[in-house]
Structure formats: C-alpha cells, structure tokens
PyMOL Python script that loads the backbone (N, CA, C, O; Angstrom):
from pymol import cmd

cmd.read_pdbstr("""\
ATOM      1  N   UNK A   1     114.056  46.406  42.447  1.00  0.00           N
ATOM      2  CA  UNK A   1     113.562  46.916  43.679  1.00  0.00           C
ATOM      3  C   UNK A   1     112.169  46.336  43.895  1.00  0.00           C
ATOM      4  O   UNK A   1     111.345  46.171  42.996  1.00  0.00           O
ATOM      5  N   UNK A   2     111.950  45.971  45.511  1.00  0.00           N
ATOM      6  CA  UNK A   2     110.688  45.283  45.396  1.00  0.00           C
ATOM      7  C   UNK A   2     109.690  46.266  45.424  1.00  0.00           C
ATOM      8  O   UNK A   2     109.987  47.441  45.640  1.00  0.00           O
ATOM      9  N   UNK A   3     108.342  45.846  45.193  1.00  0.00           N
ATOM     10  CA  UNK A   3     107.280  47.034  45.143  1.00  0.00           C
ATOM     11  C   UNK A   3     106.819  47.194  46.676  1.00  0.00           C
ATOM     12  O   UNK A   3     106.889  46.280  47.498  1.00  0.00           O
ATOM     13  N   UNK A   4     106.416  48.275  46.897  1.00  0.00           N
ATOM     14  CA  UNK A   4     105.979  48.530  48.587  1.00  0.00           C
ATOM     15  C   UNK A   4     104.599  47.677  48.351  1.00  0.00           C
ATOM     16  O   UNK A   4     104.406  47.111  47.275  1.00  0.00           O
ATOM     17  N   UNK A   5     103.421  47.609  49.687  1.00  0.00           N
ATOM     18  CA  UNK A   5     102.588  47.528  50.219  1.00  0.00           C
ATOM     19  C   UNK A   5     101.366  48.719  49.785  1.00  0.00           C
ATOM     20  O   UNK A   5     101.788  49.855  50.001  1.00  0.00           O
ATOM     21  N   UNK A   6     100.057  48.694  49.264  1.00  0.00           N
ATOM     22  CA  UNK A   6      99.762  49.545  48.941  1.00  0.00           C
ATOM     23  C   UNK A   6      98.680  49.273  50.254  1.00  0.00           C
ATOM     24  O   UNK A   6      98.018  48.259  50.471  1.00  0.00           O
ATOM     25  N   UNK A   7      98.739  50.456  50.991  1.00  0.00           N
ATOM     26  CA  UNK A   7      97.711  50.530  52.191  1.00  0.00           C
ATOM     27  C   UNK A   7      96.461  50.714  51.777  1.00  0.00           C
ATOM     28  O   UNK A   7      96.164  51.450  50.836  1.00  0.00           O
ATOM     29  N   UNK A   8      95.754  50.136  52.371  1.00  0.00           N
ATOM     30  CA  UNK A   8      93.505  50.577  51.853  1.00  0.00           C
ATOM     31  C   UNK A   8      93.400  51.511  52.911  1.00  0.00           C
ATOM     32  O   UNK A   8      93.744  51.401  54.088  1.00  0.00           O
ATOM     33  N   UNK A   9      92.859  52.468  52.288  1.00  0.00           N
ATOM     34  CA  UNK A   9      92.183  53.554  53.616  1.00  0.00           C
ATOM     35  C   UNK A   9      91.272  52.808  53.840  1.00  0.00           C
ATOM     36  O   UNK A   9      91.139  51.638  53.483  1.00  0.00           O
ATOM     37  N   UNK A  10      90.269  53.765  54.742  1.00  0.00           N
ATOM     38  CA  UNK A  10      89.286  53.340  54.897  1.00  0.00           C
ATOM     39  C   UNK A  10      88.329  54.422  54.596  1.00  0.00           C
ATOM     40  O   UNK A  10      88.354  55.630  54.832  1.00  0.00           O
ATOM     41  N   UNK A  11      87.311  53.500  53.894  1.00  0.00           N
ATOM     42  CA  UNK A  11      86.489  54.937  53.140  1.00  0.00           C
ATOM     43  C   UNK A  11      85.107  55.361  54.427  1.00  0.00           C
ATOM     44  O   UNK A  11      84.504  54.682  55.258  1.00  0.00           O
ATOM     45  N   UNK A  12      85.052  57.029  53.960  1.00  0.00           N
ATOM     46  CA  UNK A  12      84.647  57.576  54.793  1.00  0.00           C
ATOM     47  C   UNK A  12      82.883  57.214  55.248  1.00  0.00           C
ATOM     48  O   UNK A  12      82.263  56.760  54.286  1.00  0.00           O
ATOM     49  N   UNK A  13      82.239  57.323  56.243  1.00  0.00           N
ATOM     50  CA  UNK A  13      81.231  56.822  56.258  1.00  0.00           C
ATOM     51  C   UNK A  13      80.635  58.185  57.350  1.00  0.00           C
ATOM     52  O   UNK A  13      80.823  58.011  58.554  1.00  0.00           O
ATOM     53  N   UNK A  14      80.156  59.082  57.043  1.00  0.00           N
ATOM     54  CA  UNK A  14      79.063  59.674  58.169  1.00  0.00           C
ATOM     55  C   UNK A  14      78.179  59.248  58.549  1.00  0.00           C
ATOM     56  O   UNK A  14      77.348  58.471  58.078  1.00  0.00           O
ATOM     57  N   UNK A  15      78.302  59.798  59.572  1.00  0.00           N
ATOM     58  CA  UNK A  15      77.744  59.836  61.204  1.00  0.00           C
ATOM     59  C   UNK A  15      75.917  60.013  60.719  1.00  0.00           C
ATOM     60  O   UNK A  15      75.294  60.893  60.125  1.00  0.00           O
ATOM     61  N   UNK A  16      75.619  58.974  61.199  1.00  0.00           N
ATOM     62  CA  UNK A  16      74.150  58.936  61.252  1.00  0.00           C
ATOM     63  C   UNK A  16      73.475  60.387  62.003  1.00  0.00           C
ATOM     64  O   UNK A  16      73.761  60.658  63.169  1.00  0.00           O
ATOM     65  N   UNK A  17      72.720  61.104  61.326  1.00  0.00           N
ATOM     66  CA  UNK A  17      72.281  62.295  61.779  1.00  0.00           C
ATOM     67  C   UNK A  17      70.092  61.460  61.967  1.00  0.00           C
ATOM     68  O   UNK A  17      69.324  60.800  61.266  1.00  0.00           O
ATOM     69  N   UNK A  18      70.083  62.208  63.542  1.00  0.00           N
ATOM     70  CA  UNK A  18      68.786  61.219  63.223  1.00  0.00           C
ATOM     71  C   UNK A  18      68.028  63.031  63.154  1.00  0.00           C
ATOM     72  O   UNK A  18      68.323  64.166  63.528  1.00  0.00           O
ATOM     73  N   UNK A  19      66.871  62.279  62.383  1.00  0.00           N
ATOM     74  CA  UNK A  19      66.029  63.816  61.642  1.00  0.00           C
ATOM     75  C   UNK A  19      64.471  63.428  62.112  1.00  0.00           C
ATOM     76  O   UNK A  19      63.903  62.340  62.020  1.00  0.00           O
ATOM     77  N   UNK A  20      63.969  64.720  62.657  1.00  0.00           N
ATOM     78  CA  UNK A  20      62.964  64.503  63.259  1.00  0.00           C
ATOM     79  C   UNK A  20      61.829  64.758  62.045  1.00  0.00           C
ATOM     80  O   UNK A  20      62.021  65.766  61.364  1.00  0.00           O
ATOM     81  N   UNK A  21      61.167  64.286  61.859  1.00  0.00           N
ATOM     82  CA  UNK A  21      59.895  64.143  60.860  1.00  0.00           C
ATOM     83  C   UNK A  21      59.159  65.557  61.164  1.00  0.00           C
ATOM     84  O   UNK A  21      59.177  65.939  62.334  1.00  0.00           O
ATOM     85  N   UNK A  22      58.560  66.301  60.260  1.00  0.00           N
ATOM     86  CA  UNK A  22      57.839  67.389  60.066  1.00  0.00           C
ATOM     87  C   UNK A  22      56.647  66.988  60.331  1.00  0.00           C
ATOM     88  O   UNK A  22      56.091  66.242  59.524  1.00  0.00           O
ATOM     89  N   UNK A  23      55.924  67.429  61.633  1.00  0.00           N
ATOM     90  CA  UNK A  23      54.169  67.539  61.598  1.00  0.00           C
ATOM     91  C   UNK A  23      53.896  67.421  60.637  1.00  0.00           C
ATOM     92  O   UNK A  23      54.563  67.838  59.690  1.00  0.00           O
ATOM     93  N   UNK A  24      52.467  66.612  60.517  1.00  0.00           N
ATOM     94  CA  UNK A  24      51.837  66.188  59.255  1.00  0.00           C
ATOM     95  C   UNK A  24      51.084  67.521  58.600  1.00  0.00           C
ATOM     96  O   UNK A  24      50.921  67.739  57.400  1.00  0.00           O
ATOM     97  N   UNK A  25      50.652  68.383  59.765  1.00  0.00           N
ATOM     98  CA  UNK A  25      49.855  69.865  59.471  1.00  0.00           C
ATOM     99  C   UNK A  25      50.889  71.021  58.795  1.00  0.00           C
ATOM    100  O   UNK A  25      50.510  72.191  58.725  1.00  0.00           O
ATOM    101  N   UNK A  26      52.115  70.644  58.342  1.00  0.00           N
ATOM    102  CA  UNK A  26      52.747  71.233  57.744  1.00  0.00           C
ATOM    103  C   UNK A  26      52.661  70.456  56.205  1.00  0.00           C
ATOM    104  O   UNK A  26      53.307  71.030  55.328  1.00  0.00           O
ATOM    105  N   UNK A  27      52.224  69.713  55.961  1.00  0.00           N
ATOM    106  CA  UNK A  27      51.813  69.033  54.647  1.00  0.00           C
ATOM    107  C   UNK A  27      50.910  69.225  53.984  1.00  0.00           C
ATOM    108  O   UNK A  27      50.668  69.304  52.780  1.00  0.00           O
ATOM    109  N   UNK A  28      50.397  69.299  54.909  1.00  0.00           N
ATOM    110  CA  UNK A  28      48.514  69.666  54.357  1.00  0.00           C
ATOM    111  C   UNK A  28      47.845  70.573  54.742  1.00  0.00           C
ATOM    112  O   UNK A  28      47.887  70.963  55.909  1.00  0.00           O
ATOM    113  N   UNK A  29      46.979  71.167  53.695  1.00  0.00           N
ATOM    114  CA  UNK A  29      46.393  72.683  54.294  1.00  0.00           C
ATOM    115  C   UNK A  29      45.180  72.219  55.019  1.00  0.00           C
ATOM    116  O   UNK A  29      44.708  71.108  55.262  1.00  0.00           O
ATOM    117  N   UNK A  30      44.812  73.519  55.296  1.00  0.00           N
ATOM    118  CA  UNK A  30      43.283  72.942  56.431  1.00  0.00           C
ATOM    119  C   UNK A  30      42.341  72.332  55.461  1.00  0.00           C
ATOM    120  O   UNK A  30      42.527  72.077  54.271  1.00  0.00           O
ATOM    121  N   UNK A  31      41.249  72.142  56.234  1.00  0.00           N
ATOM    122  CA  UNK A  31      39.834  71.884  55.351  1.00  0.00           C
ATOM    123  C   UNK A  31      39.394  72.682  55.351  1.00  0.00           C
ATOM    124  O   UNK A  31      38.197  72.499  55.129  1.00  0.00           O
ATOM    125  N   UNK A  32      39.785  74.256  55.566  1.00  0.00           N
ATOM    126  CA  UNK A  32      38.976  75.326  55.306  1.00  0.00           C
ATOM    127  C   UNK A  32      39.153  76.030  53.675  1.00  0.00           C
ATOM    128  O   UNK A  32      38.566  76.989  53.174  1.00  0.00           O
ATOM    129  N   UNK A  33      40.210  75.121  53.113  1.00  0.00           N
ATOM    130  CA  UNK A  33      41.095  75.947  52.220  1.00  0.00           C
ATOM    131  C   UNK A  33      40.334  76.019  51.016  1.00  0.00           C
ATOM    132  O   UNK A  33      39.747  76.986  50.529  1.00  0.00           O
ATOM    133  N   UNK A  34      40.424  74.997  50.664  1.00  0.00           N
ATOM    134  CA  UNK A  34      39.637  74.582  49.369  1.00  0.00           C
ATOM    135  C   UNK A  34      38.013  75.301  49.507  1.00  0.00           C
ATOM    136  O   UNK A  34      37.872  76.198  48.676  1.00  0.00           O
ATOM    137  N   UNK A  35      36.847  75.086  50.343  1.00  0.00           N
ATOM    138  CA  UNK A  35      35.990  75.088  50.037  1.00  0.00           C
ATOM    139  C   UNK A  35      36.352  77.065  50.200  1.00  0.00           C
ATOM    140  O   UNK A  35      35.978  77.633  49.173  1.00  0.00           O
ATOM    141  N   UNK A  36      36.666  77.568  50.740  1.00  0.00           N
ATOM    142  CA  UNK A  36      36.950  79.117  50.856  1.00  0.00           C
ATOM    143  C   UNK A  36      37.335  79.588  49.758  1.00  0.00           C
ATOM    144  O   UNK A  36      36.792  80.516  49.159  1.00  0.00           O
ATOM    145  N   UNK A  37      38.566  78.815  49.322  1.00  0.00           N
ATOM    146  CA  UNK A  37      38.575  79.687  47.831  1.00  0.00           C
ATOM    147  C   UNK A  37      37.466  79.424  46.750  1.00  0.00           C
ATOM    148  O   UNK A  37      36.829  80.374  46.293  1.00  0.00           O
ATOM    149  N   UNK A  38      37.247  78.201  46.364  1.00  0.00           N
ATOM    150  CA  UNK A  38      35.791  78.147  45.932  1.00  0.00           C
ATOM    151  C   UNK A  38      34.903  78.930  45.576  1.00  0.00           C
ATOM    152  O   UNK A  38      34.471  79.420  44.532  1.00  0.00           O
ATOM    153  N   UNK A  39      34.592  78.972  47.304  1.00  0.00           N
ATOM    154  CA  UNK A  39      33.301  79.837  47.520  1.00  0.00           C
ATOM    155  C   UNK A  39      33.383  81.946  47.126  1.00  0.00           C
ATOM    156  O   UNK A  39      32.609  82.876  46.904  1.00  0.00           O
ATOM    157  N   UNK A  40      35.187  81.624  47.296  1.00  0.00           N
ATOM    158  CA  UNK A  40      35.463  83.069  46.532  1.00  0.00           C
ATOM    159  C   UNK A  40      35.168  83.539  45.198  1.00  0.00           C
ATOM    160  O   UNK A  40      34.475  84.400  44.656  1.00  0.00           O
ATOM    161  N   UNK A  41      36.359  82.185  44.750  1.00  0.00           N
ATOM    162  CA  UNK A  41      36.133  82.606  43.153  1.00  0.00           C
ATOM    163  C   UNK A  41      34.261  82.756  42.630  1.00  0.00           C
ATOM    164  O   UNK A  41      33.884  83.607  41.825  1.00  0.00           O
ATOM    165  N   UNK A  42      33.347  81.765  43.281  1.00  0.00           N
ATOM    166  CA  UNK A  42      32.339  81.764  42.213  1.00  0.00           C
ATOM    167  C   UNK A  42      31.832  82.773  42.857  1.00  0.00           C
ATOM    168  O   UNK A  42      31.168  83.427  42.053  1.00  0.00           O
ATOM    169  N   UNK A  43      31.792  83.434  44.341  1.00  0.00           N
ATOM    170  CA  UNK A  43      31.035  84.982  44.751  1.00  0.00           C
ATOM    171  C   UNK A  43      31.129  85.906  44.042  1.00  0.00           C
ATOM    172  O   UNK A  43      30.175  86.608  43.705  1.00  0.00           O
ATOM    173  N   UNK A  44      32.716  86.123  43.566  1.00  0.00           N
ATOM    174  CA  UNK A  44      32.923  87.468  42.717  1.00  0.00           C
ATOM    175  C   UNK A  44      32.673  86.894  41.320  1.00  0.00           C
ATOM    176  O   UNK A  44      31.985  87.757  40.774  1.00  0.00           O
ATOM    177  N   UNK A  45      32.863  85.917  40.475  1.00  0.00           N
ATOM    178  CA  UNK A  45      31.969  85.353  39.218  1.00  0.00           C
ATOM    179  C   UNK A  45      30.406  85.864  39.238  1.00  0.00           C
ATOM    180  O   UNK A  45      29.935  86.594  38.366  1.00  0.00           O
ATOM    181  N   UNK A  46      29.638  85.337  40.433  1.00  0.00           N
ATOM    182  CA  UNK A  46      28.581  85.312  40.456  1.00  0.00           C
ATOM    183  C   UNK A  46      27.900  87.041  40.171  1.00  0.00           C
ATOM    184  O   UNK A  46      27.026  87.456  39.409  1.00  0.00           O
ATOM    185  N   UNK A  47      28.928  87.829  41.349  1.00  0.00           N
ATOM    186  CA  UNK A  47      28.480  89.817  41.258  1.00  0.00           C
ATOM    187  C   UNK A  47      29.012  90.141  40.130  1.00  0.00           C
ATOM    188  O   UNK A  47      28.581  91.278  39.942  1.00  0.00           O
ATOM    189  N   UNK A  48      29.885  89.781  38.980  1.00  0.00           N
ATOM    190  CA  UNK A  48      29.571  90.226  38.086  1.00  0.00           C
ATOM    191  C   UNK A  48      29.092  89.843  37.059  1.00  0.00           C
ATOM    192  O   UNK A  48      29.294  90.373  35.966  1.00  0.00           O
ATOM    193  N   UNK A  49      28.303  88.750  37.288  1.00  0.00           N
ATOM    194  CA  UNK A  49      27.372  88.252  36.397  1.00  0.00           C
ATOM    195  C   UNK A  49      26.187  88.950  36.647  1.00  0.00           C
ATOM    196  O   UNK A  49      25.684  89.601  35.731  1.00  0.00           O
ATOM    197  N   UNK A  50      25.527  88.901  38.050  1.00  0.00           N
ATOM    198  CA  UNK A  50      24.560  89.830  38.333  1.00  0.00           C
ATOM    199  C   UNK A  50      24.575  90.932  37.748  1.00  0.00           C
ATOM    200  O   UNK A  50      23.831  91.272  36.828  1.00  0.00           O
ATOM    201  N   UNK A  51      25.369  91.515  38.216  1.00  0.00           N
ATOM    202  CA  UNK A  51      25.435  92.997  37.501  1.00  0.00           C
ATOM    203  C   UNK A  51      25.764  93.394  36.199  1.00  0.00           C
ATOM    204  O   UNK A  51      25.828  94.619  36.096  1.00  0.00           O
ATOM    205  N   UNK A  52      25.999  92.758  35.147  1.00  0.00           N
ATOM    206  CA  UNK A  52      25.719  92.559  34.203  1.00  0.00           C
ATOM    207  C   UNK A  52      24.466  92.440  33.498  1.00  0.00           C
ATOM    208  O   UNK A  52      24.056  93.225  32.643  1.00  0.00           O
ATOM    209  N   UNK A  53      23.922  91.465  33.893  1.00  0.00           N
ATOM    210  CA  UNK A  53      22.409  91.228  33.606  1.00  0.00           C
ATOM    211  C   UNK A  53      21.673  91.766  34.205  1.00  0.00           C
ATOM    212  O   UNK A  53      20.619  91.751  33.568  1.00  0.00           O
ATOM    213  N   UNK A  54      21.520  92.433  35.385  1.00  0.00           N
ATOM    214  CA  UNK A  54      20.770  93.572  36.091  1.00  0.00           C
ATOM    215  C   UNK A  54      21.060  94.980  35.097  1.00  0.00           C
ATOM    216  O   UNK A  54      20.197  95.450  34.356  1.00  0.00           O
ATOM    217  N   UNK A  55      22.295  95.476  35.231  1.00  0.00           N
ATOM    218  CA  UNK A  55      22.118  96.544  34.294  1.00  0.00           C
ATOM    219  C   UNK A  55      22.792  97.537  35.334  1.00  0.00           C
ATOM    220  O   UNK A  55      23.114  98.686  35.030  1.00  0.00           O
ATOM    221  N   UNK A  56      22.973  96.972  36.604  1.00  0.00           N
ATOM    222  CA  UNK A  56      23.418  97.747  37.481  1.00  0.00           C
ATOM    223  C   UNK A  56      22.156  98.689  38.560  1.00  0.00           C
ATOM    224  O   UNK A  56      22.278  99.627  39.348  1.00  0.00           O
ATOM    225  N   UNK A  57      21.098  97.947  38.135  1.00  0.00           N
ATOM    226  CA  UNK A  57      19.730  98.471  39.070  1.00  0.00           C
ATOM    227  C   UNK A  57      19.211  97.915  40.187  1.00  0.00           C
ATOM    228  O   UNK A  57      18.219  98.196  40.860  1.00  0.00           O
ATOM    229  N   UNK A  58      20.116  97.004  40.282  1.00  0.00           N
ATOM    230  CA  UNK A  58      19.753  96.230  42.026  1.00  0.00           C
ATOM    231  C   UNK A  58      19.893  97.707  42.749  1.00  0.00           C
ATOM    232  O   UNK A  58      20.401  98.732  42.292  1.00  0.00           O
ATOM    233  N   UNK A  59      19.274  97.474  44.030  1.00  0.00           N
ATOM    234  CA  UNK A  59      19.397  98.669  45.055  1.00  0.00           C
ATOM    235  C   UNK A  59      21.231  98.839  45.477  1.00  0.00           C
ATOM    236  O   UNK A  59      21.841  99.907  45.434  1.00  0.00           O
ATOM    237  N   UNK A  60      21.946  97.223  45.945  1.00  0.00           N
ATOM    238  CA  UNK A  60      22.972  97.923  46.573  1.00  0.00           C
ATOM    239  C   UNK A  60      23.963  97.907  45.400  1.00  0.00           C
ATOM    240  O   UNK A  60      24.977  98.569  45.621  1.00  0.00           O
ATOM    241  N   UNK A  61      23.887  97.121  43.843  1.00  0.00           N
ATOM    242  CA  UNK A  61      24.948  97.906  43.172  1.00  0.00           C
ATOM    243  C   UNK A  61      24.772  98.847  42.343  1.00  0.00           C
ATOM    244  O   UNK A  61      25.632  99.249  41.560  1.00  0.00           O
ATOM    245  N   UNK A  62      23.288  99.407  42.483  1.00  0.00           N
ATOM    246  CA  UNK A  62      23.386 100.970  41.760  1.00  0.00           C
ATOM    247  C   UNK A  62      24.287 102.017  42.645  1.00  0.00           C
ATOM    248  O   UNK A  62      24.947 102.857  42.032  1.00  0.00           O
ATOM    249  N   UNK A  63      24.314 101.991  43.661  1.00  0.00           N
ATOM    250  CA  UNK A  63      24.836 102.635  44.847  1.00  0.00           C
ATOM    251  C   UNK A  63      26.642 102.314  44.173  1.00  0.00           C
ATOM    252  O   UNK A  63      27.369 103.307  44.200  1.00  0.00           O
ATOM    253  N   UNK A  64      27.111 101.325  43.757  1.00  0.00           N
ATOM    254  CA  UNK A  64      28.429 101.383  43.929  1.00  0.00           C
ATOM    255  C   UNK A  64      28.596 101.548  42.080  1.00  0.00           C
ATOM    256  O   UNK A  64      29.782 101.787  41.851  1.00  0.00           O
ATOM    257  N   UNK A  65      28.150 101.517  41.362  1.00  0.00           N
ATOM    258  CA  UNK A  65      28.146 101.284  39.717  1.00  0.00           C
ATOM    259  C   UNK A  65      29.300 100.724  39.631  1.00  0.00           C
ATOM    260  O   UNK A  65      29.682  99.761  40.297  1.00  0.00           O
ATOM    261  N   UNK A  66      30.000 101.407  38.668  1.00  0.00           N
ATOM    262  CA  UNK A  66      31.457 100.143  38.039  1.00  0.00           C
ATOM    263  C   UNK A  66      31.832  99.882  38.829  1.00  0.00           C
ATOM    264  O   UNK A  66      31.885  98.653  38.817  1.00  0.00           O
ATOM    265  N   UNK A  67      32.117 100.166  39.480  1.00  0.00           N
ATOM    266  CA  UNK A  67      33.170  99.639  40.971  1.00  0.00           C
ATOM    267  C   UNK A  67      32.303  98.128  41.113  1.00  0.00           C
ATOM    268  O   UNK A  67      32.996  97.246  41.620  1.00  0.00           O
ATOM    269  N   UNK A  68      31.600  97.920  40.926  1.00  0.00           N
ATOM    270  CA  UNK A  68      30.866  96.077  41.185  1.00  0.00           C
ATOM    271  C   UNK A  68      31.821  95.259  40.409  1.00  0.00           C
ATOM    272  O   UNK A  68      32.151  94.152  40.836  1.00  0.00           O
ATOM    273  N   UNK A  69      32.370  95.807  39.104  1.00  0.00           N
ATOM    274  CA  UNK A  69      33.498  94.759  38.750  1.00  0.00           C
ATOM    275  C   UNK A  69      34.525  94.636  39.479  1.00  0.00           C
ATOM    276  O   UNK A  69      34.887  93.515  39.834  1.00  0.00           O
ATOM    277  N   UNK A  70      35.210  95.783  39.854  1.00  0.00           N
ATOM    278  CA  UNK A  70      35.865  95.673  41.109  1.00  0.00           C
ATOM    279  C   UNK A  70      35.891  95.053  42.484  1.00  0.00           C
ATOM    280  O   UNK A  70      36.757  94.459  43.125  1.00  0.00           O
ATOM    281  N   UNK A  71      34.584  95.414  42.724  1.00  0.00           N
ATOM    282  CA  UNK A  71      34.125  94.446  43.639  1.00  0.00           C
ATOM    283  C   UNK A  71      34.258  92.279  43.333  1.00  0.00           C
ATOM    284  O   UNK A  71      34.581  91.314  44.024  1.00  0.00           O
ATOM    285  N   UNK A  72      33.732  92.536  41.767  1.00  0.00           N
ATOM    286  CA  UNK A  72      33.519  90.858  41.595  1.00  0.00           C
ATOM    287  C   UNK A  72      35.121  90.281  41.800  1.00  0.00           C
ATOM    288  O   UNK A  72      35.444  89.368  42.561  1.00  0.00           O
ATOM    289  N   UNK A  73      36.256  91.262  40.690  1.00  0.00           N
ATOM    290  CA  UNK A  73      37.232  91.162  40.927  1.00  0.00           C
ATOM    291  C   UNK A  73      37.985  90.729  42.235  1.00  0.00           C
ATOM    292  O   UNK A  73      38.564  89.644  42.293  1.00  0.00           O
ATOM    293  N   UNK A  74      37.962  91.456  43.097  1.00  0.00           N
ATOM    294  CA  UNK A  74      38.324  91.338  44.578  1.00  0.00           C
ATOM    295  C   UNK A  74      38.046  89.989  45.112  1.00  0.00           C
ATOM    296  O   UNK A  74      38.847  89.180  45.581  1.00  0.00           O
ATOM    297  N   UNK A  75      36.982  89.908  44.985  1.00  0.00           N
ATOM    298  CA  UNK A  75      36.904  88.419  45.330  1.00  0.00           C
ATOM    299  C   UNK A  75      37.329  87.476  45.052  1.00  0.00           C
ATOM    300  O   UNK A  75      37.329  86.620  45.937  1.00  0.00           O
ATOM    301  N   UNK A  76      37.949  87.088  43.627  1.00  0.00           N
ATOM    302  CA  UNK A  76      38.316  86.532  42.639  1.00  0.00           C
ATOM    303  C   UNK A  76      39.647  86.559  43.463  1.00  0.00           C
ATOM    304  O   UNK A  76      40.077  85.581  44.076  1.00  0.00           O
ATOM    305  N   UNK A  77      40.265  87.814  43.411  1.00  0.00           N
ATOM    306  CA  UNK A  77      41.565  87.748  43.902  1.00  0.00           C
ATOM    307  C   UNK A  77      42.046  87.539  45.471  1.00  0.00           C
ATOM    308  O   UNK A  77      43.036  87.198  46.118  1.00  0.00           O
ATOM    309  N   UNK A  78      40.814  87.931  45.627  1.00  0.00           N
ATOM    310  CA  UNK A  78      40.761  87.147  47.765  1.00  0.00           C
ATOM    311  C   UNK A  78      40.939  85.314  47.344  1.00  0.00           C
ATOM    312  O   UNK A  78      41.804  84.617  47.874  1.00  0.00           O
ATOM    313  N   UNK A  79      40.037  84.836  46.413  1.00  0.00           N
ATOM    314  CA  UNK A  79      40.962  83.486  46.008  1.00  0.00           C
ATOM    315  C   UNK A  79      41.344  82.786  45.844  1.00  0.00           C
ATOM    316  O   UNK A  79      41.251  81.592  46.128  1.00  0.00           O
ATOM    317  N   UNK A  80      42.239  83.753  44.991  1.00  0.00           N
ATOM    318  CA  UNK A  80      43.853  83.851  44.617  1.00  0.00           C
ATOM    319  C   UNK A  80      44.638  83.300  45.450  1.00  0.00           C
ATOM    320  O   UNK A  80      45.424  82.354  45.391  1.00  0.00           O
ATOM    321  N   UNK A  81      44.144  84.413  46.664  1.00  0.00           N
ATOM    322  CA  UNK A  81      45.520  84.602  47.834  1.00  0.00           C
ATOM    323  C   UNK A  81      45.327  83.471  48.507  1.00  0.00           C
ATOM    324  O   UNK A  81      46.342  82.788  48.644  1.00  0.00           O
ATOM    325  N   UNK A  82      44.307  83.045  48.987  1.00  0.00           N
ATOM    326  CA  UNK A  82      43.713  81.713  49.728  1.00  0.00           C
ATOM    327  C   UNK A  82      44.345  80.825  48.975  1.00  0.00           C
ATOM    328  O   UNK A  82      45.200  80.127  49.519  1.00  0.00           O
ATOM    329  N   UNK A  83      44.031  80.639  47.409  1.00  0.00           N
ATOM    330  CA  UNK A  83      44.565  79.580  47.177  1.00  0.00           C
ATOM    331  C   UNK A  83      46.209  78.958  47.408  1.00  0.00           C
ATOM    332  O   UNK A  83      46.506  77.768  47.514  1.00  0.00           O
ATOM    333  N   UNK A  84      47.056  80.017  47.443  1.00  0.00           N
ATOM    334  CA  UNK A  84      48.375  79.788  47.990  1.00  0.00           C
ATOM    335  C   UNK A  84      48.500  79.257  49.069  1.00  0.00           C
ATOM    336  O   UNK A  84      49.592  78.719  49.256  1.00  0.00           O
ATOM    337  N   UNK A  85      47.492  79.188  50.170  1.00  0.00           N
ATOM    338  CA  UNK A  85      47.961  78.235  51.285  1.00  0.00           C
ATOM    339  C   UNK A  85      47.418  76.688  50.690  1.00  0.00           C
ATOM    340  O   UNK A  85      48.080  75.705  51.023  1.00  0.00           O
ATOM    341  N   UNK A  86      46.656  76.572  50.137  1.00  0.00           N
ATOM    342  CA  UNK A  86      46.458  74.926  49.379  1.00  0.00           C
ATOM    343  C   UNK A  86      47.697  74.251  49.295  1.00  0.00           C
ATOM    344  O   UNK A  86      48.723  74.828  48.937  1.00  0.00           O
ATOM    345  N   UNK A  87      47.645  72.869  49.653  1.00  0.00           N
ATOM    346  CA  UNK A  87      49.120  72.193  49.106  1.00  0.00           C
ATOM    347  C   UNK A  87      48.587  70.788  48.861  1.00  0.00           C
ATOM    348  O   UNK A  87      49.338  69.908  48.439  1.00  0.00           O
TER     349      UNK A  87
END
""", "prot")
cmd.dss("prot")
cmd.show_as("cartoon", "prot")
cmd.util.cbc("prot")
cmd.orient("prot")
C-alpha cells in the first residue's frame, strides 16, 4: 500500500498586539522623594539624640518627656513610609 501525503500545517503565529508604553513618571519617583525621606530619617535620629544628651531639659521636650522617643521614632517611620514611593 502506498504511503499517503503528510500535510504541513501551518504553524500558528499571533496577531501583533501593539502596546502603548507606560509614562515615564510611572518609573520614577519625584525629586521630592529621596531628599524627604532623608531629611526624615536624620530629624527623628537627630530628637533623639538631643534628648538624650539634654537629659530631657530643653523647654519643649521637658513638656513631652519619653514620648520624645516616640516622637524621634515617628519620624523615622514617616521615612519609612516615604521611602516606599522611591523606585
């Protein structure tokens, strides 16, 4: 018996999808980003360094006592949060 014909498909090829490019401001964070968190982290570094070495007798953090670590803290973690928009 003779052998048949073996047919070629044709292999599949999709459809060109055209893709619109993402704004560049979705790439990159502002220029506010960086120097803000920065200026966070070393503010709350800085109040509880002060207050440390003060003793807690400045005028406005005798008024708040421990809570100034809290305070330095906060800042620290203000950022934090800032720093998540960085890319």
């Amino acid at each position: 018996m003779p052998k048949s014909k073996i047919r070629k498909k044709d292999t599949y090829t999709p459809k060109a999808v055209a893709v619109k490019p993402k704004k560049a401001s979705s790439y990159t964070s502002g220029r506010w980003v960086a120097p803000t968190m920065i200026a966070l982290f070393l503010i709350g570094l800085a109040w509880i360094i002060v207050f440390y070495i003060s003793g807690g007798d400045l005028p406005l953090m005798s008024h708040f006592g421990n809570a100034n670590i809290l305070i330095g803290f906060a800042f620290i973690g203000a950022g934090f949060v800032v720093a998540t928009r960085w890319k």
